[in-house]
C-alpha positions as CSV (number, residue, x, y, z in Angstrom):
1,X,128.3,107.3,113.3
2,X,127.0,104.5,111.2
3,X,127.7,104.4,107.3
4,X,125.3,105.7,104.9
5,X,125.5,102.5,102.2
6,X,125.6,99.7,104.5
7,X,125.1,96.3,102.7
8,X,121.4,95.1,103.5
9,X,120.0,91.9,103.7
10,X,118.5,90.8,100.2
11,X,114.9,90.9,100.0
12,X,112.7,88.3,98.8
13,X,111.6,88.2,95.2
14,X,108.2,87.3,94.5
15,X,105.3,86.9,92.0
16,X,103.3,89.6,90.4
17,X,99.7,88.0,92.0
18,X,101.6,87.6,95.7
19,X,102.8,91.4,95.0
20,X,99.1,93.0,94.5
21,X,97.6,90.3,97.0
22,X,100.0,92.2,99.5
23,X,98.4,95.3,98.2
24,X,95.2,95.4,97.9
25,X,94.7,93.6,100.9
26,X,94.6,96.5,103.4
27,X,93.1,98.3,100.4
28,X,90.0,96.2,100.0
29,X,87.9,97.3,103.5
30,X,88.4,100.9,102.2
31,X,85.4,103.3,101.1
32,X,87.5,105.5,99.2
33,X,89.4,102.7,97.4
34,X,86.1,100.6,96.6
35,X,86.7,101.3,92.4
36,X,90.2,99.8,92.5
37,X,90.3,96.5,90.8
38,X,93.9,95.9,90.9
39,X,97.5,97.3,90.4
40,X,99.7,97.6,86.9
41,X,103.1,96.3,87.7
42,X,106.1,97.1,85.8
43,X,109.5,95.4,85.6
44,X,112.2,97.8,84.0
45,X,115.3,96.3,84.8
46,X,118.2,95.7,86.9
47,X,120.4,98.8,88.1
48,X,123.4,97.2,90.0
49,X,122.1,95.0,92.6
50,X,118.6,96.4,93.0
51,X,115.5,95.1,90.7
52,X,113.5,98.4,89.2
53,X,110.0,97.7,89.0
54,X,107.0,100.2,90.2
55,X,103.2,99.8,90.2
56,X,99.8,101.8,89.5
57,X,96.4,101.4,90.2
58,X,94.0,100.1,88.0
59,X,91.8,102.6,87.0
60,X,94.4,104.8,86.9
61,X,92.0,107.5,88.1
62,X,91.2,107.1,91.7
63,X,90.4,109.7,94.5
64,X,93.1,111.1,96.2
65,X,92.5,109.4,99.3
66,X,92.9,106.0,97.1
67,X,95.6,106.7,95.4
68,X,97.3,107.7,98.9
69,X,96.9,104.5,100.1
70,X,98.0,102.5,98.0
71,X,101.3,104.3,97.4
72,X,101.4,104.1,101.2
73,X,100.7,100.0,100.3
74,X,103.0,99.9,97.4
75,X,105.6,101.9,99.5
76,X,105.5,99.6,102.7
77,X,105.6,96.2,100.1
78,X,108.6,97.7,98.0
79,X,110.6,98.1,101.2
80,X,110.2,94.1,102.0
81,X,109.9,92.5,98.5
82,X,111.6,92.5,95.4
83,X,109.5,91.5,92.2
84,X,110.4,88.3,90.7
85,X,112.2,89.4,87.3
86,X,110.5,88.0,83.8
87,X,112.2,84.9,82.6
88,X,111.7,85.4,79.0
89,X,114.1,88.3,77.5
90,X,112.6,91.2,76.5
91,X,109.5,91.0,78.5
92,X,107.7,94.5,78.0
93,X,105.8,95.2,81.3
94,X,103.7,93.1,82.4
95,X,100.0,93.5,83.7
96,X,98.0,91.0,86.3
């Protein structure tokens, strides 16, 4: 039986405009997401090895079916990338 916290590979860090290229892009060619105009993304912090950072739509209020999806999007990018932390100390979060 294989262990439950198995060391994984690090994931790539990147760039806030890389990060909502990768999602919007299957997001774009949707009806139902056609008033998205980009995502919010927001950096909190470090906890152990793992960077915290999440990401909403811009408007916030979408249709269900939008906001679906790009969960589903942010969901599938979170599990390959990391965001590149701020440089600056004390960044706040940051918006695209």
């Amino acid at each position: 039986m294989p262990l439950r916290n198995q060391p994984s590979s690090p994931r790539p860090a990147l760039p806030l405009s890389e990060l909502e290229r990768k999602i919007m892009t299957p997001l774009r060619n949707l009806k139902s997401c056609r008033k998205l105009k980009g995502a919010d993304f927001f950096y909190i912090g470090s906890v152990g090895r793992k960077p915290n950072w999440f990401a909403r739509p811009i408007p916030i209020r979408v249709s269900k079916a939008c906001r679906k999806s790009f969960f589903s999007a942010l969901r599938d990018v979170r599990r390959e990338f990391n965001l590149l932390p701020p440089t600056a100390g004390g960044v706040q979060p940051q918006r695209l």
